[in-house]
BADREN-89474 format. One line per 5 residues: their letters; for each residue x, y, z of N, C-alpha, C. Coordinates in steps of 0.05 Angstrom, whole numbers. Layout:
// BADREN-89474
A> X,Y,Z,X,Y,Z,X,Y,Z; ...
***
This chain:
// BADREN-89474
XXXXX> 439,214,445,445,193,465,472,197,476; 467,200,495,500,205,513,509,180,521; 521,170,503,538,147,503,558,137,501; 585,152,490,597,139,478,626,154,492; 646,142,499,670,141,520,698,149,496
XXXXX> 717,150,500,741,166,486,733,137,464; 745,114,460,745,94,454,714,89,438; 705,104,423,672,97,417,679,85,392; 656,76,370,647,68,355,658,86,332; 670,120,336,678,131,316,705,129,317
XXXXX> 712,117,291,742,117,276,759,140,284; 779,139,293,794,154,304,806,169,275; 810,168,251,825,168,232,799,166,210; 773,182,216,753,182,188,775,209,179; 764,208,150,778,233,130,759,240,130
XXXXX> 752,268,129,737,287,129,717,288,101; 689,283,104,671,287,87,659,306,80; 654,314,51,632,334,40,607,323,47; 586,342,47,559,327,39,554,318,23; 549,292,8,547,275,-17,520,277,-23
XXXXX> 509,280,-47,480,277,-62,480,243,-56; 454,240,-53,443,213,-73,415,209,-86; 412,197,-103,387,196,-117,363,187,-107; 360,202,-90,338,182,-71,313,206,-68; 310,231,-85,287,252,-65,264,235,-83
XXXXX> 242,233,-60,214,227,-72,196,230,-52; 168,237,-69,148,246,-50,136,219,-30; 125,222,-7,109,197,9,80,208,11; 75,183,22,52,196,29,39,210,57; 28,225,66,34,248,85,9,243,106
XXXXX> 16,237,131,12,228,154,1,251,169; -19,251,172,-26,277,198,-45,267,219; -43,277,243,-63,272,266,-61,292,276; -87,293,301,-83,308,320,-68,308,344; -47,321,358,-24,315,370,-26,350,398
XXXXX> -19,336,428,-27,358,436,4,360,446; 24,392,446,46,389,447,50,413,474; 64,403,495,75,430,519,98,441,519; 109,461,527,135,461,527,126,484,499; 113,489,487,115,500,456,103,533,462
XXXXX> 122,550,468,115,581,478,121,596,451; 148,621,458,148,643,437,162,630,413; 167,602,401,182,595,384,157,587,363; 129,596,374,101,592,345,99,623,332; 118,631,339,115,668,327,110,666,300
XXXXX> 95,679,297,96,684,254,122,703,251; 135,710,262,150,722,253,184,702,255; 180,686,272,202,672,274,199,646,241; 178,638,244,163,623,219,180,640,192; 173,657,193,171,675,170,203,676,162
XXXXX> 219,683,183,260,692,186,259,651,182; 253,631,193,260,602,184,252,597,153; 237,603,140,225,596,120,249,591,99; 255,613,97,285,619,79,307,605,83; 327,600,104,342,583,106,352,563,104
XXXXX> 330,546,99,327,521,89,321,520,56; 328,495,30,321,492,15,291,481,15; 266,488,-5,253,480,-2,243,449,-1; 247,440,-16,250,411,-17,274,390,-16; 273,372,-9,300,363,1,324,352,-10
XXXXX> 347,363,-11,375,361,-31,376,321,-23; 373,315,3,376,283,1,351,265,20; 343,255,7,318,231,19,319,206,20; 311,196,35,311,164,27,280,155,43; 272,149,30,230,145,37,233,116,31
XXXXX> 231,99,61,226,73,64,200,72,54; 182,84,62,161,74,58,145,67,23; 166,76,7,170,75,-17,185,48,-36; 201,41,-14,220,22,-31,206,-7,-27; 225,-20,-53,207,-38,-59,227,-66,-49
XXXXX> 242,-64,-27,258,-84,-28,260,-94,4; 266,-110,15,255,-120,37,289,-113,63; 306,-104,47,333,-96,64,348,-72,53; 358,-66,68,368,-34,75,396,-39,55; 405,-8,30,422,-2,20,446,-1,33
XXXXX> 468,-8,30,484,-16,53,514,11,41; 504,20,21,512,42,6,506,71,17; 480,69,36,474,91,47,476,84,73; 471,58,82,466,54,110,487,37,125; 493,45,144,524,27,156,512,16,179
XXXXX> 510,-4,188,506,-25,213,528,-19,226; 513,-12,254,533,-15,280,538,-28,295; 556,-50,298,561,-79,312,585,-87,327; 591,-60,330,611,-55,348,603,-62,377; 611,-82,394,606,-91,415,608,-69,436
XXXXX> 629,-56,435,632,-32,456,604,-19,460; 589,-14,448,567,11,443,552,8,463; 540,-22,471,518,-23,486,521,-15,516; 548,-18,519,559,-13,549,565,7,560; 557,39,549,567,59,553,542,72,570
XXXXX> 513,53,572,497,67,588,482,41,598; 495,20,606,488,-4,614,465,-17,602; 464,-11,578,435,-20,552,435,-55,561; 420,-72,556,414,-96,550,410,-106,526; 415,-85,505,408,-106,473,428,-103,457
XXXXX> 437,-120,445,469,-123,423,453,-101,396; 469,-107,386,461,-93,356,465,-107,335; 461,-119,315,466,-140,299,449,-125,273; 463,-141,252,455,-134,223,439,-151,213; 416,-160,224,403,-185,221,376,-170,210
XXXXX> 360,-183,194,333,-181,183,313,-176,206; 316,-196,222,295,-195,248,291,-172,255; 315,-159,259,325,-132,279,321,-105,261; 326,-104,238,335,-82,219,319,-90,187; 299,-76,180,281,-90,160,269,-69,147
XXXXX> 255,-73,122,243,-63,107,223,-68,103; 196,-55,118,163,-75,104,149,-46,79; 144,-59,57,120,-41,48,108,-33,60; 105,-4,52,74,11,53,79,17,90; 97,7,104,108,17,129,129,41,131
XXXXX> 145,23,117,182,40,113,206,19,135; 221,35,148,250,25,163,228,12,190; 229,-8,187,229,-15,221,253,-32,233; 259,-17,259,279,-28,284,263,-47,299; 263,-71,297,249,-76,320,272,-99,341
XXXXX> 256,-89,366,278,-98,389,268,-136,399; 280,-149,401,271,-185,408,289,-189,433; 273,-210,457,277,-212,474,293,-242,461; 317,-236,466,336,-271,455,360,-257,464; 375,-277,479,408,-273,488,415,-276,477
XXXXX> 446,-254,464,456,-255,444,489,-246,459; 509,-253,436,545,-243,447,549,-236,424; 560,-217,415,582,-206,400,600,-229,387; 603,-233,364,620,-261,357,652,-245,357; 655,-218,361,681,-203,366,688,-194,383
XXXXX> 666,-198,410,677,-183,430,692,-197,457; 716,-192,447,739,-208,474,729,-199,500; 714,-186,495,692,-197,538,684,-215,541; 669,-222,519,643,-240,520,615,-238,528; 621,-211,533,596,-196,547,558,-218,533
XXXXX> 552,-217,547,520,-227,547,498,-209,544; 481,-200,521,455,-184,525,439,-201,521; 409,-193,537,387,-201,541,369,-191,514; 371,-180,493,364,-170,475,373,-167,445; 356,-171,432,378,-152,401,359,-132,395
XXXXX> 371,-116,378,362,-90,357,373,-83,338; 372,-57,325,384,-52,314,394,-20,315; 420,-14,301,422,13,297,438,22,273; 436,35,258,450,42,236,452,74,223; 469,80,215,481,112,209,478,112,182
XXXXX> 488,139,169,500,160,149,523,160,140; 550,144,169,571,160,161,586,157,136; 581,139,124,589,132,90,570,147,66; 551,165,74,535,165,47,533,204,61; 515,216,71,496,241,86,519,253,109
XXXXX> 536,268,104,537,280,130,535,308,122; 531,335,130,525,364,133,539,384,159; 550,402,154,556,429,164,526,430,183; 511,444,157,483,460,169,472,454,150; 446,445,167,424,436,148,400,428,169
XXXXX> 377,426,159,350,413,173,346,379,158; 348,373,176,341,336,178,318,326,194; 300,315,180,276,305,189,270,275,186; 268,265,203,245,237,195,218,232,214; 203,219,199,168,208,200,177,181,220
XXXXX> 166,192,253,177,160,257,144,153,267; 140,129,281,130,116,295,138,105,321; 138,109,338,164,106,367,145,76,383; 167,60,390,155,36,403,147,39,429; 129,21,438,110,26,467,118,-3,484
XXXXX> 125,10,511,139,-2,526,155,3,549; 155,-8,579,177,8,591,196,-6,583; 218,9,583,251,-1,573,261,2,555; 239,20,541,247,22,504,257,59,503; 290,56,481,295,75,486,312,79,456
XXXXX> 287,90,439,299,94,408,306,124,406; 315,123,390,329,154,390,342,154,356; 346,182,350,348,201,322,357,218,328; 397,214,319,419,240,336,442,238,310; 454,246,312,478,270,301,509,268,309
XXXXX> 523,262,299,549,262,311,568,272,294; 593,279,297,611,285,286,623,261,268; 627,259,236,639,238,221,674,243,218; 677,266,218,717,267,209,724,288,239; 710,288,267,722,302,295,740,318,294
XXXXX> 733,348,275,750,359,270,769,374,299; 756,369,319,762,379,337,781,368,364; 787,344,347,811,321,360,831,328,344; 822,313,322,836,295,288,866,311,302; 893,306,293,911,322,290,921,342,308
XXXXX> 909,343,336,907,360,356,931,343,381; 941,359,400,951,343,416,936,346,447; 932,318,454,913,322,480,933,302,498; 925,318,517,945,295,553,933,275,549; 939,244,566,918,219,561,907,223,583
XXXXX> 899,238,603,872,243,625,862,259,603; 858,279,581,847,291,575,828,267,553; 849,248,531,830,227,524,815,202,534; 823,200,556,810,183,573,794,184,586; 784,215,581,761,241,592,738,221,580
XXXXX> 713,204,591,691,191,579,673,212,566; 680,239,565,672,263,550,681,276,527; 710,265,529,730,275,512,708,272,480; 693,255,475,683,259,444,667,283,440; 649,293,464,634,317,463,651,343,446
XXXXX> 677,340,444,698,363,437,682,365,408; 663,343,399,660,351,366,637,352,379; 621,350,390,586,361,396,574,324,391; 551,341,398,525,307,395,508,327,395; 485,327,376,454,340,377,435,307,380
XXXXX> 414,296,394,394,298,398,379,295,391; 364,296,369,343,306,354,315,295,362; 315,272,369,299,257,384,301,232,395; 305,231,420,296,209,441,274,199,461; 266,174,464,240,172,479,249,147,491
XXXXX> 232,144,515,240,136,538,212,119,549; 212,103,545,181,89,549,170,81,584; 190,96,598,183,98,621,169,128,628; 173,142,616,162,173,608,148,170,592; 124,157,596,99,155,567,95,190,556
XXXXX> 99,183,535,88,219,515,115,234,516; 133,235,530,146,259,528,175,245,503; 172,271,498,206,268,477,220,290,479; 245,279,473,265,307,480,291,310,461; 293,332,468,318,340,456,334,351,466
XXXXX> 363,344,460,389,346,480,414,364,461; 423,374,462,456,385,451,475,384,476; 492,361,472,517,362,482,541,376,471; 556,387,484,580,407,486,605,390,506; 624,408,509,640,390,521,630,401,552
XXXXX> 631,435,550,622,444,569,592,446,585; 581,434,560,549,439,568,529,420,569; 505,407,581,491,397,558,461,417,564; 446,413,544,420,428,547,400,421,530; 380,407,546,356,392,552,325,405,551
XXXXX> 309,403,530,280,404,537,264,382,528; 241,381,535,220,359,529,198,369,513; 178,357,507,152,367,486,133,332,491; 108,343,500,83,323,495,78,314,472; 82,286,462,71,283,439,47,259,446
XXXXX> 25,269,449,14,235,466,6,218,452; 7,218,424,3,184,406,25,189,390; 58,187,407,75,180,391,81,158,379; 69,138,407,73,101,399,48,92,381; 29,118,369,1,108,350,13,115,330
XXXXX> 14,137,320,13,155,300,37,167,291; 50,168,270,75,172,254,74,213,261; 90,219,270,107,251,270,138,254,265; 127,275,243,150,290,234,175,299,259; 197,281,267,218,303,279,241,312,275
XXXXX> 246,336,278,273,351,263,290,368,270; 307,376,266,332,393,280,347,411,261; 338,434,268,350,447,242,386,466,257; 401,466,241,430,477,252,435,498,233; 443,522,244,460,537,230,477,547,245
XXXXX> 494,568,231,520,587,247,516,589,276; 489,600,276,487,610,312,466,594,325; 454,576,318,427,567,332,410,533,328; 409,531,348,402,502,332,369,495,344; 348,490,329,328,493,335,310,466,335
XXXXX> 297,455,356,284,427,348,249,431,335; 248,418,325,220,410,320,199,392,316; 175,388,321,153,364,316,136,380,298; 132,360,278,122,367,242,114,396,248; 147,404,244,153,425,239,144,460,254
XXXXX> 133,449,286,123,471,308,152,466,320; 173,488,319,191,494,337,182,486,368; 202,476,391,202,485,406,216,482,427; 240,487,421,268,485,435,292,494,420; 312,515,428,330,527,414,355,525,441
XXXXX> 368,526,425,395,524,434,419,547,416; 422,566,436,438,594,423,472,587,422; 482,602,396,522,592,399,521,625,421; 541,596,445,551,608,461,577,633,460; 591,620,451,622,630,439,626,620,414
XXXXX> 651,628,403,678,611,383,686,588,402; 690,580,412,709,568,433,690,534,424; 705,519,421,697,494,407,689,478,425; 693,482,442,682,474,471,654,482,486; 642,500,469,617,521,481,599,510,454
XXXXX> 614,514,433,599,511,400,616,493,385; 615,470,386,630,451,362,626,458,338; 607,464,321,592,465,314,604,472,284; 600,483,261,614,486,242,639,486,235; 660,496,226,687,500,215,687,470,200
XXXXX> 672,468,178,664,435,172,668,418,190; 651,415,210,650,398,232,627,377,219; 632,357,202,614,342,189,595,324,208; 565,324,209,549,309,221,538,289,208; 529,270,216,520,248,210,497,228,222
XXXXX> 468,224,205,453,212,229,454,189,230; 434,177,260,432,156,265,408,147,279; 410,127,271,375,120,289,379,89,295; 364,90,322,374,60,329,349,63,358; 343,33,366,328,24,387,348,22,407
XXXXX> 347,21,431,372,18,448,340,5,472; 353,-9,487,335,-23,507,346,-17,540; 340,-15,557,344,-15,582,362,9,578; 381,8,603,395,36,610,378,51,628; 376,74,615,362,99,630,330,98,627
XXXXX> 332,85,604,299,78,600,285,58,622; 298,50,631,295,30,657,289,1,655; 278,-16,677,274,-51,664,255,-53,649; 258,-74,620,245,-75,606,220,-89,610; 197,-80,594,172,-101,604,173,-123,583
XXXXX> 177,-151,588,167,-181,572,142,-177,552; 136,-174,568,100,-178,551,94,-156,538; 109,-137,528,109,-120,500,122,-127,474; 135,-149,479,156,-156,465,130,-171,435; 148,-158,409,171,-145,404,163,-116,407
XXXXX> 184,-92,400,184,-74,401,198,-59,378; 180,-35,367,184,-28,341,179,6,337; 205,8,317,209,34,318,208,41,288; 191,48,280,185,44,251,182,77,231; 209,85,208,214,105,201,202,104,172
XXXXX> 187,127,166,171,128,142,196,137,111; 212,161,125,230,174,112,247,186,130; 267,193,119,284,213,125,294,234,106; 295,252,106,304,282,95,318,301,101; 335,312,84,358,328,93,349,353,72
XXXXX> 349,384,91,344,403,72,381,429,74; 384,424,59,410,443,53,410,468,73; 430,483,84,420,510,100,428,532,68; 413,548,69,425,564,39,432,592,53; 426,605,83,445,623,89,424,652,81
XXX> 402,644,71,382,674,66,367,683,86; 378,701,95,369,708,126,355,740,119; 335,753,141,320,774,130,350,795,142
***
């Protein structure tokens, strides 16, 4: 989600994180349909299959499987609420974000659901006063999961609707590529200036674009964009994921490649991308914006995550 202006939601002053374990890997139970996908050419090679296989740990160093837990609200140990008033205004969204049950929940035998409610709501912190036509929710990693390189996946269910605009992205947690650096103030006042640490993408959907989903890598210099058919994304639960290493960052739907993104240069500006450049995810419903006016009579709207998984990069290449 290209959102977020010099001034965002990330701490100017995070300390730089390792990737932290937590006790959370466990099996779910495993979701398949039939799914017809475009956009998907020379990245089904058996041979490209075969060079991915390795790089990744097999099963996953960190998980957290909603659809498992037995408690009706989100670990607040793994999961950070974002209620920062600034956020919604960086792409003219209509829904606040709040840490509320309504918005941000736990059902059995479902997993994480976001779901979005048509109710006006203000920020009880925000010296605008600003007014949304909506709530939702959105919540991160950056206290518990962040990674160098690694493949991160989650099982979503994507909500149906025009105006609905959930998304599963990546950001920099400690900006190694500011932190400590000296910049002009046109250069931080640059509404780009955060791209200096990257944004991956992993999945966004747009409910004015029925079926399509996409994937984005922002750069400071770049951004670069493909799409993929998924046509019962708003029925049926799919695997989507983003795998990163040294040179390449590759997207996927339960696990058919089909979109890559090559390191340009060294130049931090072309490739943010490692020198522990710590990432961190996030998943959140966002309403209006680019997704366009919302429709009433879908309401509510629900973005519902089975699991999420993180597989280590281990660097065994043929």
């Amino acid at each position: 989600m290209d959102i977020e202006g010099p001034n965002s939601d990330k701490e100017k002053n995070l300390t730089r994180r390792s990737f932290l374990r937590w006790g959370l890997v466990g099996a779910g139970a495993i979701l398949t349909t039939t799914v017809v996908y475009s956009a998907i050419d020379q990245f089904q090679s058996p041979e490209l299959s075969s060079e991915r296989s390795n790089e990744f740990n097999k099963t996953p160093d960190w998980q957290q499987n909603f659809a498992e837990l037995q408690t009706e609200t989100l670990d607040t140990s793994i999961w950070h609420y974002e209620t920062s008033p600034d956020i919604p205004s960086y792409n003219d969204e209509v829904q606040g974000y709040t840490d509320w049950r309504e918005n941000v929940r736990i059902e059995q035998g479902v997993g994480l659901v976001i779901e979005a409610h048509k109710r006006d709501y203000q920020y009880p912190n925000d010296p605008q006063q600003r007014q949304f036509e909506y709530t939702s929710g959105r919540i991160d990693t950056r206290n518990s999961l962040s990674f160098e390189y690694g493949k991160v996946e989650a099982r979503m269910r994507l909500p149906e609707g025009k105006g609905v605009w959930p998304a599963f992205w990546l950001l920099s947690g400690n900006e190694v590529h500011t932190i400590d650096k000296e910049f002009t103030p046109a250069q931080e006042n640059d509404e780009n200036f955060y791209l200096r640490n990257g944004e991956i993408d992993i999945m966004e959907y747009y409910g004015n674009n029925t079926g399509q989903v996409e994937a984005t890598v922002h750069t400071y210099n770049d951004k670069t964009s493909s799409s993929v058919t998924v046509e019962d994304a708003t029925r049926e639960f799919h695997t989507y994921g983003v795998e990163v290493t040294p040179d390449n960052i590759i997207w996927t739907v339960d696990d058919v490649p089909y979109h890559t993104f090559v390191k340009k240069s060294n130049d931090p500006n072309d490739w943010p991308f490692g020198n522990n450049n710590q990432l961190y995810v996030i998943l959140n419903l966002a309403m209006g914006g680019p997704a366009g006016n919302v429709n009433n009579s879908q309401e509510p709207w629900r973005l519902e995550v089975a699991d999420v998984a993180f597989y280590n990069f281990t660097g065994n290449r043929p």
